[in-house]
C-alpha positions as CSV (number, residue, x, y, z in Angstrom):
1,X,61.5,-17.9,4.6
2,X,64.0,-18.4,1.7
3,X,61.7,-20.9,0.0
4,X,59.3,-18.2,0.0
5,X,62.1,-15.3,-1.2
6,X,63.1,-17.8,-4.1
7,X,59.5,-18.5,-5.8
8,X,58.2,-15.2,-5.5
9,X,61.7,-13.8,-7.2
10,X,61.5,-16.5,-10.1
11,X,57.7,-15.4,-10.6
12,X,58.8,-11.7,-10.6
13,X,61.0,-12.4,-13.5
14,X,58.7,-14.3,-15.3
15,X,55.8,-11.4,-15.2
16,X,57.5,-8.7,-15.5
17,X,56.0,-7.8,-18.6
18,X,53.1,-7.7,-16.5
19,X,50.9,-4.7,-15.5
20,X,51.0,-5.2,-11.3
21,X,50.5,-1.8,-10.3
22,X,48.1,-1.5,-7.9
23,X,46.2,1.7,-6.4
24,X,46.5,2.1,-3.1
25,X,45.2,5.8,-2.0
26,X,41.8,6.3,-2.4
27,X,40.0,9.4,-4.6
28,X,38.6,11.7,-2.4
29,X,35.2,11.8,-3.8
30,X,32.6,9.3,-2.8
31,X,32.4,6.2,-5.4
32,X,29.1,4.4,-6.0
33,X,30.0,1.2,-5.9
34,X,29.9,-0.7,-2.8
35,X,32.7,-2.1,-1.4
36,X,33.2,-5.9,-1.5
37,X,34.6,-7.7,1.8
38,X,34.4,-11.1,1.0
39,X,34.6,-13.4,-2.4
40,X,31.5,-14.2,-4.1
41,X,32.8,-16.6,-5.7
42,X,30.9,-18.5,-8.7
43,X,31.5,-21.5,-7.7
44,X,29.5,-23.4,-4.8
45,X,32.0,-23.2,-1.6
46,X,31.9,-26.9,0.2
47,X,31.0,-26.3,4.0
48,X,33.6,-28.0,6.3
49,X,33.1,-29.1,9.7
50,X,35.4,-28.5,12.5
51,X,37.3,-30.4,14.6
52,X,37.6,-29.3,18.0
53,X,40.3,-30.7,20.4
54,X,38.8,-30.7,23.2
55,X,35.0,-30.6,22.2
56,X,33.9,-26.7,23.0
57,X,30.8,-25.0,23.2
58,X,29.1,-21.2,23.2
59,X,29.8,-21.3,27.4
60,X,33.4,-22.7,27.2
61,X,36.0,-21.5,29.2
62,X,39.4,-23.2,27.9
63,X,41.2,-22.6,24.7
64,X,39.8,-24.8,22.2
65,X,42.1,-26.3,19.2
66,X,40.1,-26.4,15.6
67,X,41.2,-27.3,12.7
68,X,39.4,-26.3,9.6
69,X,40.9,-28.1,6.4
70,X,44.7,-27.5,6.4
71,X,44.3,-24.9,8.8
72,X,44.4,-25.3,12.8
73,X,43.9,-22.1,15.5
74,X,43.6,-22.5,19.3
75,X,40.3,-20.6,20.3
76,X,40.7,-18.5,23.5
77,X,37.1,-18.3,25.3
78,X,35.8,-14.6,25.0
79,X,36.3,-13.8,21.6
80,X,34.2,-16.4,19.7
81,X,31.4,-19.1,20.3
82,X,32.9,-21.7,17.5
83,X,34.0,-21.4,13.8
84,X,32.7,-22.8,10.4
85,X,35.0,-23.5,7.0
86,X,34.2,-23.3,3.7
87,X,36.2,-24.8,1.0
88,X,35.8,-22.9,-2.3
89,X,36.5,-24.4,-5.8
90,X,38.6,-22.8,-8.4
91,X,37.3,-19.7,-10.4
92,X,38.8,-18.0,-13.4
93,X,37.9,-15.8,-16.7
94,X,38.1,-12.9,-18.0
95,X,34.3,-12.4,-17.9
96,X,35.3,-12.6,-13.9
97,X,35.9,-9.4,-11.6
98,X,39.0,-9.8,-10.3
99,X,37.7,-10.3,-6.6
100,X,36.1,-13.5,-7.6
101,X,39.0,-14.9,-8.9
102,X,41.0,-17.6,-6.9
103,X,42.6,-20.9,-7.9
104,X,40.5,-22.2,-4.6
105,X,40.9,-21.8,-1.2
106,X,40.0,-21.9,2.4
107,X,38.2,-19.8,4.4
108,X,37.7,-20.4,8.4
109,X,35.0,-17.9,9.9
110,X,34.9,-16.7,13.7
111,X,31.1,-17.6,14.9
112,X,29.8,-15.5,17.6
113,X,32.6,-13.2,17.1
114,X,32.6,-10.9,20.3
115,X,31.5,-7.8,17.7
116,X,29.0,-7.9,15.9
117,X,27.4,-6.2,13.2
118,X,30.7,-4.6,11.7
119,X,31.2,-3.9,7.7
120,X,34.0,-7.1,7.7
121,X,33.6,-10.8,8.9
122,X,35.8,-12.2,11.2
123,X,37.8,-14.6,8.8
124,X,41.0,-15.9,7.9
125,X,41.6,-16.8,4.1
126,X,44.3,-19.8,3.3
127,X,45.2,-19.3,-0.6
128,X,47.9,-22.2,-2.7
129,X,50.3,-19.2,-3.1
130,X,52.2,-19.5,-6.3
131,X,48.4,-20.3,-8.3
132,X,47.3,-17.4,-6.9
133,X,50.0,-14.9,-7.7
134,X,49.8,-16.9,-11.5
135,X,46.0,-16.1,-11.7
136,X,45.8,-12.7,-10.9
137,X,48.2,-9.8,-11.0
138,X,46.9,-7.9,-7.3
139,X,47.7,-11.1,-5.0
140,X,51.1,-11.0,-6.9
141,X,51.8,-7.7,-5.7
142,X,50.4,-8.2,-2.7
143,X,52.8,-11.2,-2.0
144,X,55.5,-9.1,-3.6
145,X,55.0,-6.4,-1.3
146,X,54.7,-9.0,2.0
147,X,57.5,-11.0,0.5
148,X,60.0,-7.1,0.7
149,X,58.4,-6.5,4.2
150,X,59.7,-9.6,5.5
151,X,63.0,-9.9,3.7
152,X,64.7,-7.7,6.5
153,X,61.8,-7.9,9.8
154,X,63.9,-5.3,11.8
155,X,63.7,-2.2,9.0
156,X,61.1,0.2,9.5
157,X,57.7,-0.3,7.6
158,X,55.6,2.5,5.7
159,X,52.0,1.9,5.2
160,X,52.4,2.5,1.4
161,X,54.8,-0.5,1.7
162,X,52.3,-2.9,2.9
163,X,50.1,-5.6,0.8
164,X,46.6,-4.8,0.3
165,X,43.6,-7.2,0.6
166,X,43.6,-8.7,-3.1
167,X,40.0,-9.4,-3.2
168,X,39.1,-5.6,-1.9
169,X,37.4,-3.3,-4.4
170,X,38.9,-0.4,-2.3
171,X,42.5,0.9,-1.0
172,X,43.6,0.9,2.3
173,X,43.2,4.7,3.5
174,X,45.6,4.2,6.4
175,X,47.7,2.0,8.6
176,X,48.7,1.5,12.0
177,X,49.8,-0.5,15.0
178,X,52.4,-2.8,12.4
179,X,54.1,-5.7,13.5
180,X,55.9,-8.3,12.3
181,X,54.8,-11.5,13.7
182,X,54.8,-15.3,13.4
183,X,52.8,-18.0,13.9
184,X,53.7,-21.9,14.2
185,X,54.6,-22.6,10.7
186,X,55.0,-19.1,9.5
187,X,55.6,-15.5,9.4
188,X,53.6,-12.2,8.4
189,X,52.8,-9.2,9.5
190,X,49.8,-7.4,11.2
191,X,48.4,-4.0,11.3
192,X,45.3,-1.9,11.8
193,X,43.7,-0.1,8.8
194,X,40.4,0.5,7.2
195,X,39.4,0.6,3.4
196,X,37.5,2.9,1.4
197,X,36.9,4.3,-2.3
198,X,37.4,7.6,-0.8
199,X,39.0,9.4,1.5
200,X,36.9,8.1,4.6
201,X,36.6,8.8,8.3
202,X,38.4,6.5,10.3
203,X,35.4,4.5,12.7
204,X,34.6,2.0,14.5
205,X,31.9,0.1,12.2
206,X,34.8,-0.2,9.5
207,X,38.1,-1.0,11.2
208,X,40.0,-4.0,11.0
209,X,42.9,-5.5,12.3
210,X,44.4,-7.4,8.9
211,X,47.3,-10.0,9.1
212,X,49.1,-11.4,5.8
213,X,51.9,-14.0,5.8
214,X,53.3,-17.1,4.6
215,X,53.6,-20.7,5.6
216,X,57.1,-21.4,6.1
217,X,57.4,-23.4,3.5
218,X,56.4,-20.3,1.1
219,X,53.4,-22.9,0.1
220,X,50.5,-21.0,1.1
221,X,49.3,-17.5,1.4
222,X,47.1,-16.5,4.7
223,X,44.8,-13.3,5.1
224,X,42.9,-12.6,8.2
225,X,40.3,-10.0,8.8
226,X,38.9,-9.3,12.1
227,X,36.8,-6.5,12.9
228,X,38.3,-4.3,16.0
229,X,37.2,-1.2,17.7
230,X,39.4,2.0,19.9
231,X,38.0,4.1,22.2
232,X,38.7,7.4,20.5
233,X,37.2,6.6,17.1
234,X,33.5,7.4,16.1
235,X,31.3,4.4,16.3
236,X,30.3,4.8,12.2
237,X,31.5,7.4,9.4
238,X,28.3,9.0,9.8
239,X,28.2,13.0,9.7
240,X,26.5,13.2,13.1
241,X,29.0,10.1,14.8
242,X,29.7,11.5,18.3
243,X,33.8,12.2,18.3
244,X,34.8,10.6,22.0
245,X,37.3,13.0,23.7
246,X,40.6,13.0,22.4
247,X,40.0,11.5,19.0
248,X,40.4,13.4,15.6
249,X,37.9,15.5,14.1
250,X,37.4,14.2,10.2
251,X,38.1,17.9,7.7
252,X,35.3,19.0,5.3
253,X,34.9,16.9,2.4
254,X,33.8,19.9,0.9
255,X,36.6,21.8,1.5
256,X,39.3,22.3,-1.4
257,X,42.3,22.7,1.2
258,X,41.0,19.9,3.3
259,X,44.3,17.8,4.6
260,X,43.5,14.4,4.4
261,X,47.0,13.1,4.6
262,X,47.3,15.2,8.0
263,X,43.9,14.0,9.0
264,X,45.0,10.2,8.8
265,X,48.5,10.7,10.2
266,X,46.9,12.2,13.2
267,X,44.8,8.7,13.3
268,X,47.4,6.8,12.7
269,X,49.8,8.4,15.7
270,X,46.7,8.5,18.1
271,X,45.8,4.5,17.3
272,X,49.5,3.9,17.8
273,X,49.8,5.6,20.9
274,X,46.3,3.1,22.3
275,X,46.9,0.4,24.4
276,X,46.6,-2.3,22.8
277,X,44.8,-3.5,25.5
278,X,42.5,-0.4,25.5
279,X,40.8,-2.1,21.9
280,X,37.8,-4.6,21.9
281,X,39.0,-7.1,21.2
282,X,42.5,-6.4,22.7
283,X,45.4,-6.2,20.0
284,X,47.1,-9.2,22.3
285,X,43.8,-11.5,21.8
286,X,43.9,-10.7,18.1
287,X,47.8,-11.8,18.2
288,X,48.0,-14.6,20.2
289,X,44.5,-16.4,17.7
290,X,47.4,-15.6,15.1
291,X,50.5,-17.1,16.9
292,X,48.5,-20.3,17.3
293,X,47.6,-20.4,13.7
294,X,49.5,-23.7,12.1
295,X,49.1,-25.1,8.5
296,X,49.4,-28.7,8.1
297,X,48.7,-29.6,4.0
């Protein structure tokens, strides 16, 4: 990880001019706009087939290697029928919002995920790193933020610590389950959380587990999104969302004293005390599709 240490330090000198601050605690009024949760990018994206080692289908039961461009996952039957890949080309501007912007990259996407019908897709993102952090000042602090998480594994790790989707038009309104883990050519971290333009119930339809790490060679910058459910959150933010037992009753909106920072550290204790088995998919499925991940340039 020193590779990765060194370039990010160098580009922190370089930009330090820079305006990188980045909000990351939602307002607690409802915005209008909608919240973007993947890049729709200007240019075309190039469709990429996979190759599957062995050959798998919908009905298989073995793990299943595929490799998608420069990235490669092993498949455990149960959580998804197949996977696509899209290549997509470089886009830059000012005229751009900043979610559109990338330098290119490439994006593998679970088919016949086991949920369905969630906010997020089931994807993982593969960005060139060091373009990426040039183009655009929120993957830099993103990476800058990953970059300090990593630099000592075994130190604790606060939410407002951790890097934030770049591409999200909305702030992470809590965190959860964290864990430093690595994969076959790399190292990141993982955690539960949900986004939102304001201060949001925590449910089922928008929770994700989200990973972010480096390739070991600090060449490449990986994001991964997958849509995850617990058994004591409310199936969608709606008002009238049956609360199962045990879970944590979302305060009045409405309500001046309203404690939203007690409301999501509640959440964020009763997540961490869930089995990780007890989630759909299970946190060790999620895991282990992120321990097999390898990138091979």
């Amino acid at each position: 990880m020193k590779k990765i240490f060194l370039f990010l330090s160098l580009f922190i000198v370089v930009t330090l001019a820079c305006d990188l601050s980045v909000t990351t605690v939602p307002s607690t009024n409802p915005a209008p706009q909608p919240t973007n949760t993947t890049i729709p990018a200007t240019g075309v994206p190039t469709q990429i087939p996979a190759t599957l080692v062995p050959s798998a289908t919908a009905t298989t039961v073995q793990p299943a290697e595929v490799t998608v461009d420069l990235l490669t996952i092993v498949l455990q039957p149960g959580l998804a029928s197949g996977v696509s890949g899209s290549q997509f080309p470089r886009a830059d501007g000012q005229d751009l919002p900043y979610w559109e912007l990338t330098p290119g990259h490439t994006v593998l996407k679970l088919e016949g995920y086991f949920l369905q019908g969630k906010l997020h897709e089931p994807q993982i993102y593969v960005y060139p790193a060091l373009e990426y952090a040039q183009l655009f000042s929120g993957a830099f602090e993103s990476m800058h933020r990953l970059r300090n998480v990593m630099y000592d594994p075994d130190a604790p790790i606060r939410a407002d610590q951790l890097p934030a989707v770049p591409f999200f038009n909305a702030a992470q309104i809590f965190a959860s389950n964290l864990q430093i883990i690595s994969f076959q050519n790399g190292d990141g971290v993982r955690f539960l959380t949900e986004y939102g333009q304001y201060a949001a119930p925590v449910n089922n339809q928008e929770l994700f587990y989200h990973f972010q790490g480096f390739s070991s060679d600090g060449e490449y910058y990986i994001v991964a999104i997958f849509p995850i459910t617990a058994p004591v959150l409310a199936e969608t933010s709606d008002a009238g969302a049956v609360l199962p037992s045990g879970g944590v009753a979302y305060p009045d909106i409405n309500d001046p004293n309203a404690d939203f920072q007690g409301y999501y550290a509640s959440i964020t204790d009763l997540l961490n005390a869930t089995s990780p088995e007890a989630f759909t998919p299970t946190i060790n499925q999620l895991d282990a599709l992120i321990q097999s991940m390898r990138i091979t340039p």
